[in-house]
N, C-alpha and C positions, 0 to 999 in steps of 0.2 A: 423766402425772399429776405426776411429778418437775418437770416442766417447769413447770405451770400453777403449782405451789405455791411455786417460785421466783420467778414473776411478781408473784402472790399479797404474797409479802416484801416485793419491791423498790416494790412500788406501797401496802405501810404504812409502809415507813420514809421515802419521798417524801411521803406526806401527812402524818406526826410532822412530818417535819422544816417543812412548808408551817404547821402548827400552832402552831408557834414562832413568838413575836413579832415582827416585827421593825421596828427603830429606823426604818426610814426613812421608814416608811408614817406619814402623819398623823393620823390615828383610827383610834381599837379598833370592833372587833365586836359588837354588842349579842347575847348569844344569842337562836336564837328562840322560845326559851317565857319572851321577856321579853314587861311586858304591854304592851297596844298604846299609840304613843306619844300625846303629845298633839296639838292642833293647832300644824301648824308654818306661815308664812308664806313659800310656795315661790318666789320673783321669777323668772319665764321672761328668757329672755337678749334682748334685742333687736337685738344687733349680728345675726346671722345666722341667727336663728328667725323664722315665720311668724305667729307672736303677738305679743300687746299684751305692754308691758312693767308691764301693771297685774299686781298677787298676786294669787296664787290659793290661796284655803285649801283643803287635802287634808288629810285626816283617813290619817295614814299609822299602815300595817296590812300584815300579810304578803299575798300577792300573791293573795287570792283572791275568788270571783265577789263584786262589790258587791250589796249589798241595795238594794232596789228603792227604799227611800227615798233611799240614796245614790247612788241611779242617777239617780234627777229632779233632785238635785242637783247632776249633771255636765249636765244636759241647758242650763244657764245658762252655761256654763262657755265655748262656745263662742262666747258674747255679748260676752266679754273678748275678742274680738279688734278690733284698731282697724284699719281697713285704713287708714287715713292712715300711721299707724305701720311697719303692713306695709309700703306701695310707697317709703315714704323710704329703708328697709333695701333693699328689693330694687334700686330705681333711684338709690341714693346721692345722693340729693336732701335739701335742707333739711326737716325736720317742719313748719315752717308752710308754705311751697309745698305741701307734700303735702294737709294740711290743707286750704287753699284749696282745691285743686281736685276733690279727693272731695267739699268743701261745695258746688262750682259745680255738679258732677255730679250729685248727689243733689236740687239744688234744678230739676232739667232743660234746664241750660243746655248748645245742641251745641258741639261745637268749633270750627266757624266764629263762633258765637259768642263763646268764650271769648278767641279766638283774635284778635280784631277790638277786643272792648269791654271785657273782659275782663283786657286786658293786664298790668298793675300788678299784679295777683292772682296771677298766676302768672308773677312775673319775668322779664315779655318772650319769654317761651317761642315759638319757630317753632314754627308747624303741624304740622309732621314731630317733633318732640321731642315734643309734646301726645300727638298719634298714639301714640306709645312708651309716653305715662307711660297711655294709657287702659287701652290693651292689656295693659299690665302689673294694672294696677285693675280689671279683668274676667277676671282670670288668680286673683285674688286673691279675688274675692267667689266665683267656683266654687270654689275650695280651699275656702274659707270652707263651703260648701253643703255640697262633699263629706266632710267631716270631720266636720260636724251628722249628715247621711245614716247614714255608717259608726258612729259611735257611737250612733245608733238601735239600728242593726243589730245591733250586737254586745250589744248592752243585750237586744234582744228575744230572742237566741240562748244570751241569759248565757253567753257570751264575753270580758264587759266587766270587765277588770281596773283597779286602778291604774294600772300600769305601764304598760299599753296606752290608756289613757286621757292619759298625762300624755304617753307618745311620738306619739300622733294629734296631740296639741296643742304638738308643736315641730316637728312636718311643716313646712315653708316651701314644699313645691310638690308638687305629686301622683305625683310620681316616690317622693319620700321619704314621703308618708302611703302612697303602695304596698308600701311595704318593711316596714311594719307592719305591713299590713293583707294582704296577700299572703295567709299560713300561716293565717290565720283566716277567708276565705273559704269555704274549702269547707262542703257539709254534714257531711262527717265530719272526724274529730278528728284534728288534726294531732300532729307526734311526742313534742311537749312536753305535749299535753294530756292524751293516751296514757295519759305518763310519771304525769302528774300525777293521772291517775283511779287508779294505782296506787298512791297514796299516799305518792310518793316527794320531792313538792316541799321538807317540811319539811327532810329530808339533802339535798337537793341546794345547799338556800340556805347549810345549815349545811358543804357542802364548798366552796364557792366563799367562803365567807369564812373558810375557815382552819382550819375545825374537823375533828377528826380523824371519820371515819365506817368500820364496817366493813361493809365491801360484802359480805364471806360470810355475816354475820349478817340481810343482807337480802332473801337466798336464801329460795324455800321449794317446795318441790315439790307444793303445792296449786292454783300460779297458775302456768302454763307459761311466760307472760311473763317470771317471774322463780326460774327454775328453775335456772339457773346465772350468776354472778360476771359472765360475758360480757354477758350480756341486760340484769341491772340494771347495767353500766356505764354501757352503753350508752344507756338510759334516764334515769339521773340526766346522762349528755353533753347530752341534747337539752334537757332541763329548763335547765342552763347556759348551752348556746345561746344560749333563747329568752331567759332573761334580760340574757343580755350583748347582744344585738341591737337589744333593744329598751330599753337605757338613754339616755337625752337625753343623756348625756353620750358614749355613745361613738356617737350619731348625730351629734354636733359636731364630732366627732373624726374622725369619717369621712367629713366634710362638708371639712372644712378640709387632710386630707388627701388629699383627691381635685383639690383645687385647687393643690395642689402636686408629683402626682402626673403624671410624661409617659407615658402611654398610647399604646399602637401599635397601629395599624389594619391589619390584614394580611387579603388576599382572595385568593380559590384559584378556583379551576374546581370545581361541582361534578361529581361522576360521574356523575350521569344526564344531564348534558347533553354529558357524551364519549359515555357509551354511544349515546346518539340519534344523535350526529355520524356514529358510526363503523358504524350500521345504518340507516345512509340511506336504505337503499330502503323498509323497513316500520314507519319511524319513527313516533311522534304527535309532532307540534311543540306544548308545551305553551308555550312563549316567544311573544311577539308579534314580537321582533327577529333577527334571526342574528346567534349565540352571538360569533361573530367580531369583531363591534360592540365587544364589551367583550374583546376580544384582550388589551388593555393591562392588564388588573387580574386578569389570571390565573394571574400571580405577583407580588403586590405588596404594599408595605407601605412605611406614613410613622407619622410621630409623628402624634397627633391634633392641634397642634395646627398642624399644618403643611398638613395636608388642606384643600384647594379647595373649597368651595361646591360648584360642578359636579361634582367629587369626589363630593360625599357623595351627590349626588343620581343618581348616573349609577350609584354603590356600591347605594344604595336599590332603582334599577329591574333590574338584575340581580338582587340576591337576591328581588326579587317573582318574578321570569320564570323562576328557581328553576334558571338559570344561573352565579351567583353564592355562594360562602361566605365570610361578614364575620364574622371576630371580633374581638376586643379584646383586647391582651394587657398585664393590668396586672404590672407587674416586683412583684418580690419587699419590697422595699423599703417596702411599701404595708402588707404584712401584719406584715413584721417591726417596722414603727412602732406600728401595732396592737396587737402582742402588749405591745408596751413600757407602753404606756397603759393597756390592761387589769388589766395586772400593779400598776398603784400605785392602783386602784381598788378591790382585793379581795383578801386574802391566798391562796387554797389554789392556786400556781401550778400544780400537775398538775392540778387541773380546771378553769383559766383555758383552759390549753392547748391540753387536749382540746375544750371548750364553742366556745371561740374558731375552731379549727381546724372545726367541725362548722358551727358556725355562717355562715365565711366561704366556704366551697365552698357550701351548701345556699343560704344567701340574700344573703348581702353582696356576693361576686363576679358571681354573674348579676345584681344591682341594678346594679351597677356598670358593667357593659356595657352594660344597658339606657339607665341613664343618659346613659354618654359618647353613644353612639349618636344616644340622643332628644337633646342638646345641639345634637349637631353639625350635625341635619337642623331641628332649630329656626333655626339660624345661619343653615343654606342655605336653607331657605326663606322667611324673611326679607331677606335678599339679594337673592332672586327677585321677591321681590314689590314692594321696593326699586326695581329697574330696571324693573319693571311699569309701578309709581304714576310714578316719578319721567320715564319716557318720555308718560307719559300724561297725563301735568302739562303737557308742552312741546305734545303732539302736538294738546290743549283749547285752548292760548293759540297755537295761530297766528294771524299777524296777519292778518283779515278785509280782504277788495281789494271794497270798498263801490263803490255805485252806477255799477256795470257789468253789461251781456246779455253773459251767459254761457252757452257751449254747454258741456256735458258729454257726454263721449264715453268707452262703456262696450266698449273693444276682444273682439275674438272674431274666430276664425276660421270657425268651423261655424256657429255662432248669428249671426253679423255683427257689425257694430257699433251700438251703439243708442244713439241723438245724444236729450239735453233735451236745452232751450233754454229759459231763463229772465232775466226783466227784473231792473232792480235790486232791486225787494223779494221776488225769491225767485219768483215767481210764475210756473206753467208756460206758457209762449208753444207752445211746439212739440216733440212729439214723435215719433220716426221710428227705422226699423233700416237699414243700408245693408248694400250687403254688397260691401264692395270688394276690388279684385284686390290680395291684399298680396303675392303668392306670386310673380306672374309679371309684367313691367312692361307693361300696356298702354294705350298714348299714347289712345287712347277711352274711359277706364274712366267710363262711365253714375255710378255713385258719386258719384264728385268733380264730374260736375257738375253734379248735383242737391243735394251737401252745400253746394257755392258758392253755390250760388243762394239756398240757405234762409239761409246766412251772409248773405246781403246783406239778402233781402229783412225779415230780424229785427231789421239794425247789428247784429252781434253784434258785442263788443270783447276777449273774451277768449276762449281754449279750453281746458277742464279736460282731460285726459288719465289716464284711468285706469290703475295700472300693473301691472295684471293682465298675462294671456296676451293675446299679439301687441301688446302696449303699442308695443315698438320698431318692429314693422312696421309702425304704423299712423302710427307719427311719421313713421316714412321715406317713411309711401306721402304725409300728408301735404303733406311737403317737396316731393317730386317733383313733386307735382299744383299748387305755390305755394299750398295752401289757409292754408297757416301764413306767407305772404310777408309781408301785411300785418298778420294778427290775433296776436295771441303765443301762445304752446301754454307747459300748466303742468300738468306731471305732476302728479295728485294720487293720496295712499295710497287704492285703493279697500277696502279690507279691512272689511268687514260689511257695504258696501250691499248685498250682493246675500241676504244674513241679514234686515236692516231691509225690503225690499223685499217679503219675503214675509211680514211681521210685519201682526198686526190692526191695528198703528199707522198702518200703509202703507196698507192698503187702507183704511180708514177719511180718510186725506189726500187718499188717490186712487183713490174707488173706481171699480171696472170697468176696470184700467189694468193691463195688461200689466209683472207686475211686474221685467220686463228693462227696460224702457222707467223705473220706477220708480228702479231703481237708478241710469241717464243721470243722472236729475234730482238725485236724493242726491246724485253725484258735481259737479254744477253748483254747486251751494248749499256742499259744502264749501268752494269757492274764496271763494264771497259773505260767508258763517258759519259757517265751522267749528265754533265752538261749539255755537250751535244746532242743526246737522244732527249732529254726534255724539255730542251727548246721547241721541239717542234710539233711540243702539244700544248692546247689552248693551257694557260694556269690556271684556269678556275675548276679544269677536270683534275686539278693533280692532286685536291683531297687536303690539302694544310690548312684548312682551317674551318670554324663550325657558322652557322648562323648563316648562311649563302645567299639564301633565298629569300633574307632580311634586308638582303642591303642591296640596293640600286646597280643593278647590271651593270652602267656604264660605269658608274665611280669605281665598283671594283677590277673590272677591266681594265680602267685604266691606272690603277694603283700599280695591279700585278706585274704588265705589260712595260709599267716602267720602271718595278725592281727588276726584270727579266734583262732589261737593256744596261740597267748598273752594274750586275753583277757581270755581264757577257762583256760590259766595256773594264771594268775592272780585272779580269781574266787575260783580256786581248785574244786576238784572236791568228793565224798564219792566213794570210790574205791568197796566199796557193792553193793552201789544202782545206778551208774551210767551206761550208756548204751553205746551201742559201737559205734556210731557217735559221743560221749560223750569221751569216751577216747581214741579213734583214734588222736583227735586234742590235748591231753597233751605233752607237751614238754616229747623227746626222744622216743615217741612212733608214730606207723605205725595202720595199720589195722590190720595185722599180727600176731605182739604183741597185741594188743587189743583183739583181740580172744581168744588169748592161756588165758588171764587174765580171761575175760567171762567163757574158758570152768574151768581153776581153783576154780575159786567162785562159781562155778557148783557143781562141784567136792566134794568140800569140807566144802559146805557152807558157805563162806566167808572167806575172810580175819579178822586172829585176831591182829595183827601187822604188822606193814613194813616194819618187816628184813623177814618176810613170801615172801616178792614179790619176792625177790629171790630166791624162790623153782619154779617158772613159769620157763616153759622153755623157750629157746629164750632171756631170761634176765638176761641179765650180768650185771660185776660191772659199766660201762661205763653208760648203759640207766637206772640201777636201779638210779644210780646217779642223773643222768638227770630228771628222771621221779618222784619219790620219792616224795619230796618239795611238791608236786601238787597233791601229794595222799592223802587223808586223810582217816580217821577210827575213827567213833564214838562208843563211849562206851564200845573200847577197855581198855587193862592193860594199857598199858602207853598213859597216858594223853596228853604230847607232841602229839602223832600219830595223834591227830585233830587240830593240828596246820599245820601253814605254815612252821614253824620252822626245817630247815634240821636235817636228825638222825647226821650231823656232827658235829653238832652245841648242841647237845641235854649235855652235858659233862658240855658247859661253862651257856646253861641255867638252868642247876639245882643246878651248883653253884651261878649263880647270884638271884636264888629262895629261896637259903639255907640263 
């Protein structure tokens, strides 16, 4: 008891002394049975906020639930946001380029388009930068959504504070609206609300800015919650907290902090996957890999900012496989710059302290790991997807070996090999499975001289070689037999014909056709058209790049699916003769539209111009626009129509002709 009333002392004469003025600080404390203020004109920061730099009036009032009229009048609030504004902050780009190009966006123009016709508008930008600044602007319009969503939420829960209100609306990414939003998810009441049903918020505002409060007089033995000094401390700490957490200022603060902050990634072995090692015999393997794979990071640790790509993703699939413990370890330096900041923003330093201290273990430091974390697997997986697109960019623009019969040859040992054969337009001549001796050499092999004969009797002038299994034994048996003497053999990458083969696209090209014999041809036509023939298998089967099954299905999908459209809208394509895997992927068009186009050129035997596409139905002025550029038409009336050159454009080029 001597003890506690010692305690008692030393924590009134620390809050007298916090109570005292002091010179350095640049504003007094308003107490809070002052009456409510007036309208002030708040300006959000735009150098590193998620918001417009437009004002915003708030009607400021001590921290409690808004009335409902002032709740529909936060419900506008969120209409202040400019995402032009946004992406200039986030991608350090000019405001009018930003500008531009959310107006190009909004008005439905693709990126092959913008990309092409569009140029001036958005300062010469490459494709790959456009790519960045979109992804960044659909990063923005969700935050944008979820930050509307969560203040529904908390409005219908009456949850919805000022302070929580003005901190949702300096979120800059959904990492930081989660750090707000976090404690107030659940359906029950978090510790500050608690605190706050016990009617403790008025002293707690009143100890964090300086004012003296006695904690024994706030005792009372009716309410067991606050039945001793300890309990209501501890309550008015949480109250502190939630206020120091959630001020814009010291989420700035520990925004700009964290960017100066070196972080260490350190990983361990978990226990459950020694104990499995070490009861080998009646183990569950709950890992998909052996634990041994990641040998290397089971004592290890770097700076975050020094950590590998591969690194983070190789860190990722261990701790799923539940092989792996990743944590973060932020130095002290982090917090003690913290407390420093907090301290010239409110006077009662022993309950800065304590509030700060409560505050950065409960929710600042687990953000904080979350974050670096999510950063670093955002990094690596855009790197991934990086050498995806950019292998898949090369692997679309191989140079097509035109008007030559070409055999493709689909290697196997147990299944054989299985030879198309097609003319210069692609067209199948001959299909066949051989099954030659690759294993043992013999001078009769039936094979070879049935595959010779089909060689002669086709001219075939080149051979595709698929570089699947037995690739090399099939070259060699080749060799051996001189079937490669005269005709040249040209490895090509088979990776998804034998996917595309079994595809409705395939049997619909080729139906009642042995879809082994399918893939031969696939592999024939990539030598003819690469382009063509690998449009019309998924990219994710086509094998360029590693870490797959790292990285989010949909994000890479949709990376690939629209380098697929850049590089097909950068090609152009003959709007007579092209197919409809072929014009599905032009910029402004679908499958849908691609049809209606097919059954037109059906119809009416082609297209004679490209003010014609606008008779297809489904195509209006917005996607004729869009699509057009990338149409073309040979050996129509006007000569332009086989250019790249838009019909908008067509005016200043026949004056610059004339």
């Amino acid at each position: 008891m001597e003890k506690q009333v010692k305690i008692t002392r030393k924590r009134k004469l620390e809050e007298k002394e916090d109570a005292k003025p002091r010179k350095k600080l640049a504003r007094t404390v308003e107490p809070t049975k002052s009456k409510p203020r007036t309208v002030k004109e708040i300006k959000l920061k735009t150098k590193s906020q998620s918001v417009s730099a437009k004002t915003e009036k708030i009607l400021l009032q001590p921290s409690s639930t808004i009335s409902d009229e002032k709740a529909d009048a936060t419900e506008g609030s969120v209409d202040l946001w400019d995402e032009s504004i946004v992406l200039a902050q986030v991608e350090k780009i000019p405001e009018k380029l930003a500008k531009n190009l959310v107006s190009l966006l909004s008005e439905g123009c693709t990126l092959p388009f913008i990309a092409r016709y569009r140029k001036t508008a958005v300062d010469n930008l490459m494709p790959d930068r456009l790519q960045e600044l979109y992804e960044t602007y659909q990063n923005v319009i969700q935050l944008k959504k979820k930050a509307k969503s969560v203040i529904e939420t908390l409005k219908k829960s009456k949850k919805l504070t000022l302070d929580v209100e003005k901190s949702i609306l300096n979120a800059r990414n959904l990492s930081e609206l989660d750090l707000v939003y976090a404690p107030l998810k659940s359906h029950s009441l978090s510790l500050s609300e608690r605190a706050k049903k016990l009617g403790l918020e008025p002293h707690a505002r009143n100890a964090l800015n300086g004012n003296y409060i006695d904690v024994e007089t706030l005792c009372t033995k009716s309410n067991d919650e606050l039945s001793n000094v300890d309990k209501v401390e501890a309550h008015i700490t949480h109250i502190v907290a939630d206020i120091i957490h959630k001020d814009p200022r010291v989420l700035e603060k520990i925004r700009s902090l964290k960017e100066e902050t070196k972080f260490t990634i350190v990983s361990s072995r978990t226990k459950s996957s020694m104990k499995e090692t070490k009861d080998s015999g009646q183990r569950k393997i709950e890992s998909k890999s052996d634990p041994e794979t990641y040998k290397i990071y089971f004592d290890w640790k770097c700076p975050s900012h020094f950590v590998k790509s591969y690194q983070t993703l190789a860190l990722n699939r261990g701790e799923d496989e539940k092989i792996l413990s990743v944590k973060v370890v932020v130095p002290d330096w982090f917090y003690n710059n913290l407390e420093r900041f907090c301290i010239t923003l409110w006077n009662g330093i022993f309950w800065i302290k304590k509030g700060l201290s409560d505050a950065y273990s409960r929710l600042i430091k687990p953000w904080l790991s979350r974050q670096v974390r999510s950063e670093l697997t955002v990094a690596a997986q855009k790197e991934a997807i990086k050498t995806f697109t950019t292998n898949l960019e090369k692997y679309l623009l191989t140079e097509p070996i035109k008007n030559r019969r070409i055999a493709g040859l689909d290697p196997g040992f147990k299944a054989g090999c299985k030879v198309g054969i097609i003319n210069h337009n692609g067209d199948k001549l001959e299909t066949f499975t051989l099954h030659p001796d690759l294993r043992r050499k013999n001078e009769n092999d039936p094979a070879a001289s049935y595959l010779k004969s089909q060689l002669k009797n086709h001219m075939v002038e080149l051979i595709g070689l698929g570089n699947g299994t037995a690739c090399r034994e099939t070259e060699t048996w080749l060799k051996e037999y001189r079937i490669s003497e005269d005709i040249p053999v040209i490895i090509v990458p088979e990776q998804g014909a034998s996917i595309y083969s079994i595809s409705k696209e395939a049997q619909k090209e080729h139906p009642n056709m042995d879809p082994n014999l399918i893939s031969a041809l696939s592999i024939a036509r990539r030598v003819l058209d690469p382009l063509g023939e690998l449009i019309k298998v998924e990219p994710k089967h086509l094998g360029v790049g590693m870490y797959q099954h790292d990285i989010p299905t949909k994000m890479l999908e949709t990376a690939l699916d629209s380098t697929v459209e850049q590089i097909v809208s950068l090609v152009g394509v003959d709007i007579n003769t092209a197919s409809l895997a072929m014009l599905r992927r032009i910029s402004g068009l679908n499958e849908s539209k691609a049809k209606k186009i097919l059954d037109y050129r059906l119809k009416n035997e082609g297209f004679s111009s490209r003010g014609e596409i606008l008779k297809v139905t489904s195509i209006g002025k917005i996607t004729y626009q869009q699509c057009v550029g990338f149409l073309k038409i040979l050996g129509g009336p006007e000569p332009l129509d086989a250019t790249i050159i838009h019909p908008e454009s067509y005016t200043v080029a026949k004056s610059c002709g004339s």
